[in-house]
C-alpha positions as CSV (number, residue, x, y, z in Angstrom):
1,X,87.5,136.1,95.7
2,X,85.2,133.5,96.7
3,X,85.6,130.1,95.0
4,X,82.6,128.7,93.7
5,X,80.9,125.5,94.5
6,X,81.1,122.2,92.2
7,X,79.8,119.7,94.6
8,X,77.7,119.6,97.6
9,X,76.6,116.2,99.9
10,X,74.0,117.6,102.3
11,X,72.9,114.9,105.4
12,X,74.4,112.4,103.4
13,X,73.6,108.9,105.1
14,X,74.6,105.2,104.1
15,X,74.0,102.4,106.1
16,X,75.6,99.1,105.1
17,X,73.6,96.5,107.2
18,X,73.8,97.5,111.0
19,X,76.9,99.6,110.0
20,X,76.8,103.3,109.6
21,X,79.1,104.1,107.3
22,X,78.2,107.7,106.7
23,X,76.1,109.9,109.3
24,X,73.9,112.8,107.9
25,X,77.3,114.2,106.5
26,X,77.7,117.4,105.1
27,X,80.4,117.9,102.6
28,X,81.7,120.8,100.2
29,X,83.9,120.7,97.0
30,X,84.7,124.2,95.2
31,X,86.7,124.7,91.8
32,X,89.9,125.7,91.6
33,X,91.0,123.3,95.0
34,X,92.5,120.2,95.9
35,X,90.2,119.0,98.7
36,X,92.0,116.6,101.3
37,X,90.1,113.9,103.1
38,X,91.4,112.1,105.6
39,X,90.2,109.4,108.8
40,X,91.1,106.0,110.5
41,X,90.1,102.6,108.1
42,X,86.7,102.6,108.0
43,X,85.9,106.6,108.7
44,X,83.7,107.0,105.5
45,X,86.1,108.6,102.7
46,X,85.9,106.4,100.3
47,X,82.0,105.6,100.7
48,X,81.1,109.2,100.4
49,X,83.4,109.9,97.4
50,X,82.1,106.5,95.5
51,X,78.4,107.8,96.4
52,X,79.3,111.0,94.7
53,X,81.0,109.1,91.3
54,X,77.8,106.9,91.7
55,X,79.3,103.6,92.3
56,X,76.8,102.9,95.2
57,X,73.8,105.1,96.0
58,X,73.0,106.7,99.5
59,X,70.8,105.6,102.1
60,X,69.5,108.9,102.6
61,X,70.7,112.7,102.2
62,X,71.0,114.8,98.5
63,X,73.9,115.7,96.8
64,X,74.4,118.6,94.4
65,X,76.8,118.8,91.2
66,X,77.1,122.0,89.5
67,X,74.4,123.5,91.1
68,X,71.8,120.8,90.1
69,X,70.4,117.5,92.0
70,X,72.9,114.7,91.7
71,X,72.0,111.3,92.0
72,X,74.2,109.5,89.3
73,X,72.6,105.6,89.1
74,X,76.0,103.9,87.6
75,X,79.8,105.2,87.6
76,X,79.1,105.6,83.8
77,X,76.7,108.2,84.6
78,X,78.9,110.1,87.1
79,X,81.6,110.2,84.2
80,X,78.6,111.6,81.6
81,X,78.1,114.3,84.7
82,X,81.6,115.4,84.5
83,X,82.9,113.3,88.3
84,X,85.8,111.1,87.4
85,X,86.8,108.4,90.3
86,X,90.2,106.4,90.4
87,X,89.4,104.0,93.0
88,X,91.7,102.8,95.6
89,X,91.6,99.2,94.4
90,X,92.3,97.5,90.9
91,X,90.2,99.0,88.8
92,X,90.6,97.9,85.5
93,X,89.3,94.2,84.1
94,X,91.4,91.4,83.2
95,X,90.7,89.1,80.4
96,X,90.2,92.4,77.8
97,X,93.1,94.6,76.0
98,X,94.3,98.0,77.8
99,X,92.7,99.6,74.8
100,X,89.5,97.8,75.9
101,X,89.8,98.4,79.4
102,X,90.3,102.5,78.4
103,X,87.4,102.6,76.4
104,X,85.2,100.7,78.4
105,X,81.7,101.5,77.6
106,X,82.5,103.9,75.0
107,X,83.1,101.4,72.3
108,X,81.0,102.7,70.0
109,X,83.0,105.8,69.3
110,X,85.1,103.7,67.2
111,X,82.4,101.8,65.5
112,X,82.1,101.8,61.6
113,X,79.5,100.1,59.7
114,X,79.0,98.1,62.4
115,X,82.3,96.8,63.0
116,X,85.0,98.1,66.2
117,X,88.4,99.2,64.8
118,X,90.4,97.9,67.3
119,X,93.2,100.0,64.9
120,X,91.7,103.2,65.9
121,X,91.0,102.3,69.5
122,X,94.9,101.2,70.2
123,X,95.7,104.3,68.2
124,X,93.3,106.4,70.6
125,X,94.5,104.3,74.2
126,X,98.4,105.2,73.2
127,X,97.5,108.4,73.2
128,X,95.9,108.9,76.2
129,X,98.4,107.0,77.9
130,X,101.2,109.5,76.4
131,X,99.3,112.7,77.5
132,X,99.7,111.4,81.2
133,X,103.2,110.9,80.8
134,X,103.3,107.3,80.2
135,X,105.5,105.6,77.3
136,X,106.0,102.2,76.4
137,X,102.8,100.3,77.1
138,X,101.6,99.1,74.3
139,X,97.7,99.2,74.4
140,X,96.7,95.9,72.3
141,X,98.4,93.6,74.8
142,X,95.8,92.3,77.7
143,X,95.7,94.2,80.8
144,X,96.9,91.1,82.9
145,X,100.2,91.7,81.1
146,X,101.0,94.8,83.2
147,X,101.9,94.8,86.5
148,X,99.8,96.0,89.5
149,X,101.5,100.0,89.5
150,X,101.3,100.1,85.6
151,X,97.4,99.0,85.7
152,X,97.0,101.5,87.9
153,X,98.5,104.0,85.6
154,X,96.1,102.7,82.7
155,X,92.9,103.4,85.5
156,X,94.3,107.3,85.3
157,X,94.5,107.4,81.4
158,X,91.1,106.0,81.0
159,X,89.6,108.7,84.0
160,X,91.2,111.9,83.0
161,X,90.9,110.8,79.1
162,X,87.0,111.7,80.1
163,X,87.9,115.1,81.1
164,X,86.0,115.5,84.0
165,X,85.7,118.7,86.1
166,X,86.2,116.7,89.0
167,X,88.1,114.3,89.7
168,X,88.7,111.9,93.1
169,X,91.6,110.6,93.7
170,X,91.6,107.8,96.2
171,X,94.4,106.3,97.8
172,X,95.6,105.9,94.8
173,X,99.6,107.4,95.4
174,X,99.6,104.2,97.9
175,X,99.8,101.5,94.9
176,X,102.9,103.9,92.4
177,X,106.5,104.4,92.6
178,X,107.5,108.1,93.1
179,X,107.6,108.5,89.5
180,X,103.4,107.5,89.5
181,X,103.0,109.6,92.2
182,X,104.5,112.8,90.4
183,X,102.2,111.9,87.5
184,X,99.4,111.4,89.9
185,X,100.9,115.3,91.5
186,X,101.0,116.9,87.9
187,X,97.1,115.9,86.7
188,X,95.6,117.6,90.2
189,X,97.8,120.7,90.1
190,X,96.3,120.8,86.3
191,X,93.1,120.3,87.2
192,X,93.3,123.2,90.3
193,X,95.2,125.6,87.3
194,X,92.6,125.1,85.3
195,X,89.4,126.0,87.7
196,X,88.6,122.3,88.1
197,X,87.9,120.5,91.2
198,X,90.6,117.9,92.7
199,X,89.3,115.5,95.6
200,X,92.4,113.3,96.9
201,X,92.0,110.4,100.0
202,X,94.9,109.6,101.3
203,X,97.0,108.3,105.0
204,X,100.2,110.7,104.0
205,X,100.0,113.3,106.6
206,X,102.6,114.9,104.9
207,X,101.6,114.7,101.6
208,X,98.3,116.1,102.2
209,X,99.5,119.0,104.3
210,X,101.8,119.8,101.3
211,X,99.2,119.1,98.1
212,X,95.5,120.4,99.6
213,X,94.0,123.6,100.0
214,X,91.6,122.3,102.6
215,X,91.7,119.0,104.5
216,X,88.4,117.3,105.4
217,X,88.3,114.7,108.8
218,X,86.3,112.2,108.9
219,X,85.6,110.1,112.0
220,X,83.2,106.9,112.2
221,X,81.1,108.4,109.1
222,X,81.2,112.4,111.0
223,X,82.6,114.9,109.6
224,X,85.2,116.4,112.6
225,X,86.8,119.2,110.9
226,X,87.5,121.0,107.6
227,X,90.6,123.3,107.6
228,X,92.5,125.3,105.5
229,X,96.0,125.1,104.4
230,X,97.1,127.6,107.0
231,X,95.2,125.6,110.1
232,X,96.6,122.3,109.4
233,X,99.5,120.9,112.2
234,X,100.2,117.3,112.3
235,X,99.7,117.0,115.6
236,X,95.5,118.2,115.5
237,X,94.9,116.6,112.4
238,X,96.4,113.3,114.3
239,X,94.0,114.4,117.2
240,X,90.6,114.9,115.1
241,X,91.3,111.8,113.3
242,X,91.3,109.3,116.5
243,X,89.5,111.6,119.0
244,X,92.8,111.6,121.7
245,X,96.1,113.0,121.6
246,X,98.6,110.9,119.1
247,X,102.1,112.1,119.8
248,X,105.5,110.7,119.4
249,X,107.4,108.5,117.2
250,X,105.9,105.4,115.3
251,X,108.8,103.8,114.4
252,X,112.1,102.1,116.6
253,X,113.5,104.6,119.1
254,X,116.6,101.9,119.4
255,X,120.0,102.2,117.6
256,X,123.3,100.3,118.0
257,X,121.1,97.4,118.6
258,X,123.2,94.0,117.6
259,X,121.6,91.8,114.9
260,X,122.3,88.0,115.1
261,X,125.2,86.6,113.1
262,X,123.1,83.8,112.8
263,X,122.3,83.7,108.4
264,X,118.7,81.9,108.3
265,X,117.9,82.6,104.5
266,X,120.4,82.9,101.4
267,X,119.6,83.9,98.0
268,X,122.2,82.5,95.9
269,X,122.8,84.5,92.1
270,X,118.9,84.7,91.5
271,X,117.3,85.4,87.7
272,X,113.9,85.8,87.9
273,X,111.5,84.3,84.9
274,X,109.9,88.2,84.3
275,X,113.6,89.1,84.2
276,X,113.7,92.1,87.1
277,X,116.0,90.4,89.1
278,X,119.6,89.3,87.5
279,X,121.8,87.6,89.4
280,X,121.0,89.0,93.0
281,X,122.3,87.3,95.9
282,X,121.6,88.2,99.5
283,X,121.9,87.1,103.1
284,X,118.8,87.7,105.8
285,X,120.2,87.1,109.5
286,X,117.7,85.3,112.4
287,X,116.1,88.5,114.4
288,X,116.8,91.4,112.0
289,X,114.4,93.5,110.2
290,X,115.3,93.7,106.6
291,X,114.5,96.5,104.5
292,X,114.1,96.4,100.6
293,X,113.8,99.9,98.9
294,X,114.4,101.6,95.2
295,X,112.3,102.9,92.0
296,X,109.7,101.3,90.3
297,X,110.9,98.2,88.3
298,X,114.4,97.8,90.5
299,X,113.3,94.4,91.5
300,X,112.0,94.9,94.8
301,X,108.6,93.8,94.3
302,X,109.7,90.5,92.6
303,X,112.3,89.8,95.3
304,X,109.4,89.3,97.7
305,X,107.8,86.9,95.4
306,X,111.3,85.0,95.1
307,X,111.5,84.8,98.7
308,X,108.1,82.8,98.8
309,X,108.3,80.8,96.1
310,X,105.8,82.7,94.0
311,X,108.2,83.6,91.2
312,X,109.8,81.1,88.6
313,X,113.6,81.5,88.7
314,X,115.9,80.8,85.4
315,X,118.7,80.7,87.6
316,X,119.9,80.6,91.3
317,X,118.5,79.7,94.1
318,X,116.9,80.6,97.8
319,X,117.6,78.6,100.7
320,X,116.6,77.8,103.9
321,X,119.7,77.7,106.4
322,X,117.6,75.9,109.7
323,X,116.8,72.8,107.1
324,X,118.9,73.4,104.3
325,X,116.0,73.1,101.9
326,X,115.3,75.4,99.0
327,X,112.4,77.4,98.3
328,X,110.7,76.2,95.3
329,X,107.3,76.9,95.9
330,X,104.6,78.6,97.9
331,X,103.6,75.6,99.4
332,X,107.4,74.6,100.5
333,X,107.8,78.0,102.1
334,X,105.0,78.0,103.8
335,X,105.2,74.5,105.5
336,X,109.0,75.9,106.3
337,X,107.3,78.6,108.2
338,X,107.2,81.7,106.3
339,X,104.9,83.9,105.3
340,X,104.1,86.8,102.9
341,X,102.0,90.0,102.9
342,X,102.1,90.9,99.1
343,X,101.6,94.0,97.7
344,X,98.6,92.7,95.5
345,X,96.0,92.2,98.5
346,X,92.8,91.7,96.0
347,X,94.3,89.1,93.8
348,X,97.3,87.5,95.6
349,X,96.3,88.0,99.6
350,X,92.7,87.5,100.0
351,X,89.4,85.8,99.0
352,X,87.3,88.6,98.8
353,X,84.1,87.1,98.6
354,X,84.8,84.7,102.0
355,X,84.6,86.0,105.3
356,X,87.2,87.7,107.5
357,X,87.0,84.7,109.4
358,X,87.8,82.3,106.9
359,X,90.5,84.5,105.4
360,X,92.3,84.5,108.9
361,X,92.3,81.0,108.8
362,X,93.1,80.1,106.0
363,X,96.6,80.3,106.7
364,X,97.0,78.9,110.1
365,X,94.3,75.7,109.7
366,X,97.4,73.2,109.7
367,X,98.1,74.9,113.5
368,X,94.6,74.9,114.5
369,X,93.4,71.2,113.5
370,X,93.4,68.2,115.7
371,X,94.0,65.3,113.4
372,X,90.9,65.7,111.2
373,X,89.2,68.4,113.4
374,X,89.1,72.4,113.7
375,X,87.9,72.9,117.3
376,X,85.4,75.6,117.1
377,X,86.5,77.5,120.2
378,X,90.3,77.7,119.1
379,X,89.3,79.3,116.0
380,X,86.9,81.6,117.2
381,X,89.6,82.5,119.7
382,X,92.6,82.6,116.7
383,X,90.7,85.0,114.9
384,X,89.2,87.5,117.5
385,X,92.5,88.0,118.8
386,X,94.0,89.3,115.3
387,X,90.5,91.3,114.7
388,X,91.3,92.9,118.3
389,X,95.0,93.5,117.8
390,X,94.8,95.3,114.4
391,X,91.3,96.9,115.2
392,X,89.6,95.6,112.3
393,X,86.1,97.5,111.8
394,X,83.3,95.3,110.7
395,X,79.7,94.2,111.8
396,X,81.1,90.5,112.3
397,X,84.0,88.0,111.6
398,X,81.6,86.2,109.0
399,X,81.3,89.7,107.1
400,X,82.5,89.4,103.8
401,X,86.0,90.9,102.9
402,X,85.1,92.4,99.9
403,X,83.1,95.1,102.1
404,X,85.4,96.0,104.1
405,X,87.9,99.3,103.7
406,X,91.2,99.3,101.6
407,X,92.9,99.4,105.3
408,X,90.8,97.1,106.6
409,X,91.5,94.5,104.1
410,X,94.9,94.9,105.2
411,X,94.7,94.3,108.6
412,X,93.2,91.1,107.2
413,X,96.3,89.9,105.3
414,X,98.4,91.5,108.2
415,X,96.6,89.3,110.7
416,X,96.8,86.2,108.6
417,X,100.1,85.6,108.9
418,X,100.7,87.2,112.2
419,X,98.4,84.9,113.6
420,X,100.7,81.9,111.9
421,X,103.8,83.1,113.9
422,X,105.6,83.0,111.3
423,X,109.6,82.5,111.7
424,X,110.3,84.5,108.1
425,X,107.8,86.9,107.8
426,X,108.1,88.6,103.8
427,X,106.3,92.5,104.1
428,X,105.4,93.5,100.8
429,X,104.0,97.4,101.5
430,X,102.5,95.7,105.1
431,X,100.7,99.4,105.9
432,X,99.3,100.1,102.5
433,X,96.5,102.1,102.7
434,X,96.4,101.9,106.6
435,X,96.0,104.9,108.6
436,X,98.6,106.1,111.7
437,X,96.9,104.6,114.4
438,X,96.8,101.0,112.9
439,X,100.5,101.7,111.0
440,X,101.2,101.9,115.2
441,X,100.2,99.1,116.3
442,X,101.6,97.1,112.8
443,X,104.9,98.6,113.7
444,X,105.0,97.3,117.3
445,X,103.9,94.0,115.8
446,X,106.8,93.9,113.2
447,X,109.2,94.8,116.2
448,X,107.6,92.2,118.7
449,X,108.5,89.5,116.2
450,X,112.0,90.9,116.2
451,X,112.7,90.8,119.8
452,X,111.0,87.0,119.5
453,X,113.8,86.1,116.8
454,X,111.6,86.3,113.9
455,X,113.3,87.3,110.7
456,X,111.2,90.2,108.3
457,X,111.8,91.2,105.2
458,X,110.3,94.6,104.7
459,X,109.8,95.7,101.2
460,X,108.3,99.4,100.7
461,X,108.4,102.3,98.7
462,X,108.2,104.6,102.1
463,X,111.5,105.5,102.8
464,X,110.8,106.9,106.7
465,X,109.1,103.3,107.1
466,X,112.2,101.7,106.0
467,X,114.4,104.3,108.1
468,X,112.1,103.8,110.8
469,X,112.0,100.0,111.1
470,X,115.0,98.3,109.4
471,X,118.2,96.8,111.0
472,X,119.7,97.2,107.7
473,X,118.4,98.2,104.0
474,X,119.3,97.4,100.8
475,X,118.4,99.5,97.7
476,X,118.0,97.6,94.6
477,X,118.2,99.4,91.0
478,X,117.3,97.8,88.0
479,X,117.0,94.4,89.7
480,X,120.8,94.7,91.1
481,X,122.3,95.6,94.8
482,X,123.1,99.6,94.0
483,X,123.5,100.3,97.8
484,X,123.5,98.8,101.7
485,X,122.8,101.1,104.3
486,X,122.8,100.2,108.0
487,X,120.6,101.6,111.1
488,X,121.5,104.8,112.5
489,X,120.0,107.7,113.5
490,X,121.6,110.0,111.1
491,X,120.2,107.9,108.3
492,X,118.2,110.3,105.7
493,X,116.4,109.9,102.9
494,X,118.7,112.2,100.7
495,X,121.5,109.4,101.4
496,X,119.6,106.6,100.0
497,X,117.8,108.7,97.2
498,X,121.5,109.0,95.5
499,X,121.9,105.1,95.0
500,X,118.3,104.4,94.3
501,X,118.6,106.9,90.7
């Protein structure tokens, strides 16, 4: 039988200045399907979904929900509609209560006589945090409490407490831990049982190929191809994507390959202030790739910030080797020489309203200046050659960051400290959000700046990337070593998964 239709974009066009981001695309969403979408940074995915949840309007084209004329003026209207959105970046508000953030806009549902029962709306926001699966947060705290995966898990409650008959999900499995991601799988497998419509964005080959009924490709605002579940090999959907053949491995082909006994950084019985980490120690060796893995809350994230002097310890301490001076703050570490991608790239990596320019700089300026002076040419030069390397797509180095694509941003940060040439180099999810072309080139980066004797610290929640890339891995659980796994081929993930639960 024939599904029927929910949504429909016909020509749909938007043009962000001299960008195209969309091209007279036509686009179809039927109930009772999880609809893939997929492209390169910057191939329209996210624009065309946020059109359709009416966070920005089209340039030109029509769109059709239900059967009728859609042109939803506000993201609050596209919710009234029945088109729920969780957006690939933060979407909740700091400075208000969970609760708040829940019930944004919607207030009034717990007005009485004038007055908001903040009793009622905690009461309400615990609840639909708890039919999502998630225990524990208590809703009257302020948002900026939580950290960046559990804010992202109070963005979910709020969209599917709406009940929406369709919902986009995008690139949101990028910012959880597994167990976010099987909350994330459970809500669109409802949603599809129950004759609603599911549309998910994301870079996961493999997790598309295993969670969609159709998969949409979208190249430089075209659609490419739509196909169905039976039609979709790795290998084509790699090819419509970037428009040439994409085979072979992404990550290191070498093994047996001896690391330096050379120890450049120590971390010396660490307690962090927020308490993830308790007495962890370490050693990270010149020229090896370090991999961090484990579960939501092990540590991992924390350990990154530790490493940089972004994190208040209680006890311990992380040291320098080459100087012998400890890492106490930001500032310290990066006048040692390191640098850090964090995890956080909207309110820890970037400025988002200065330029891509300005945020490239911003962390080499102390290279570039002579005395007093920034020569214009050197910087010009210094920041076209990161745009180049890591493809960034934008109408010009003074665009504005906060218009550029979730990938795109991360080239950004990536490039930042790249540029630096960094001697410790702290990778907190580096390829977040970035699609298998640019997760390529990262990679070759990452392994450049091994072979040069620079020292990386990889933190992810990929496993394969960590397989892939790392000289050695440590899994941490509940903010203490559980396991130590060195590189060789028969490494698998089912090894590592039994010390990480």
């Amino acid at each position: 039988m024939e599904k029927e239709l929910i949504f429909e974009a016909r020509k749909l066009t938007k043009h962000f200045g001299p960008t195209v981001a969309l091209n007279e695309v036509d686009f179809k969403v039927y109930r009772g399907q999880i609809t893939g979408l997929i492209g390169e940074n910057g191939s329209g995915k996210s624009t065309i979904t946020s059109i359709a949840a009416g966070m920005q309007p089209a340039t030109s084209g029509e769109m059709f929900y239900r059967g009728k004329p859609h042109k939803p003026a506000t993201m609050i209207e596209g919710q009234k509609a029945g088109i729920g959105m969780i957006v690939q970046e933060q979407g909740t508000i700091s400075g208000i209560s969970i609760a708040q953030n829940i019930f944004l806009g919607q207030e009034n549902r717990f007005r009485r006589a004038g007055v908001i029962s903040k009793k009622k709306m905690n009461a309400e926001a615990k609840k639909a945090l708890e039919d999502i699966g998630v225990k524990g947060i208590d809703p009257s705290l302020p948002i900026d409490v939580l950290n960046m995966q559990e804010r992202k898990l109070v963005e979910i409650a709020k969209v599917v407490y709406g009940k929406p008959e369709m919902i986009v999900v995008d690139e949101t499995t990028t910012a959880l831990s597994q167990t976010g991601r099987e909350i994330i799988y459970g809500i669109m497998k409802k949603m599809k049982d129950e004759n609603k419509a599911v549309v998910f964005i994301s870079h996961d080959l493999e997790e598309l190929m295993e969670t969609c009924d159709t998969l949409t490709v979208l190249r430089d605002g075209s659609l490419i191809a739509t196909l169905p579940k039976d039609e979709m090999q790795e290998d084509a959907i790699k090819r419509h994507m970037v428009g040439r053949e994409m085979k072979g491995d992404y990550y290191r082909s070498d093994y047996g390959t001896e690391v330096s006994k050379e120890v450049v950084l120590t971390v010396d019985n660490v307690t962090s202030g927020t308490g993830m980490l308790m007495n962890f120690s370490m050693k990270v060796h010149k020229g090896e790739i370090l991999g961090i893995g484990g579960l939501s809350h092990c540590g991992m994230h924390e350990l990154g910030r530790v490493l940089f002097g972004e994190e208040k310890l209680l006890e311990g301490s992380v040291t320098y080797l080459p100087t012998g001076d400890k890492i106490t703050s930001a500032r310290n570490a990066l006048l040692l020489g390191f640098g850090y991608v964090s995890k956080d790239r909207d309110r820890e990596a970037l400025v988002l309203t200065g330029s891509i320019k300005d945020n490239i700089l911003s962390a080499g300026l102390d290279k570039l200046k002579k005395g007093p002076f920034l020569p214009p040419a050197d910087a010009k030069s210094y920041v076209q050659k990161q745009v180049v390397d890591l493809s960034v797509k934008c109408a010009s180095v003074e665009q504005d960051v906060q218009y550029l694509s979730g990938g795109n941003k991360q080239k950004v940060v990536f490039g930042k400290w790249v540029g630096r040439d960094c001697d410790v180099l702290i990778l907190d999810c580096p390829t977040r959000g970035v699609d298998i072309g640019v997760k390529a080139a990262m990679y070759q980066l990452i392994y450049k700046m091994k072979q040069q004797g620079k020292t990386i610290v990889m933190i992810s929640e990929e496993l394969p990337e960590l397989i892939g890339m790392c000289d050695r891995l440590l899994i941490l659980r509940d903010g203490e070593l559980s396991g130590e796994f060195m590189r060789d081929a028969d490494l698998n993930e089912n090894m590592i998964i039994d010390v990480m639960i």
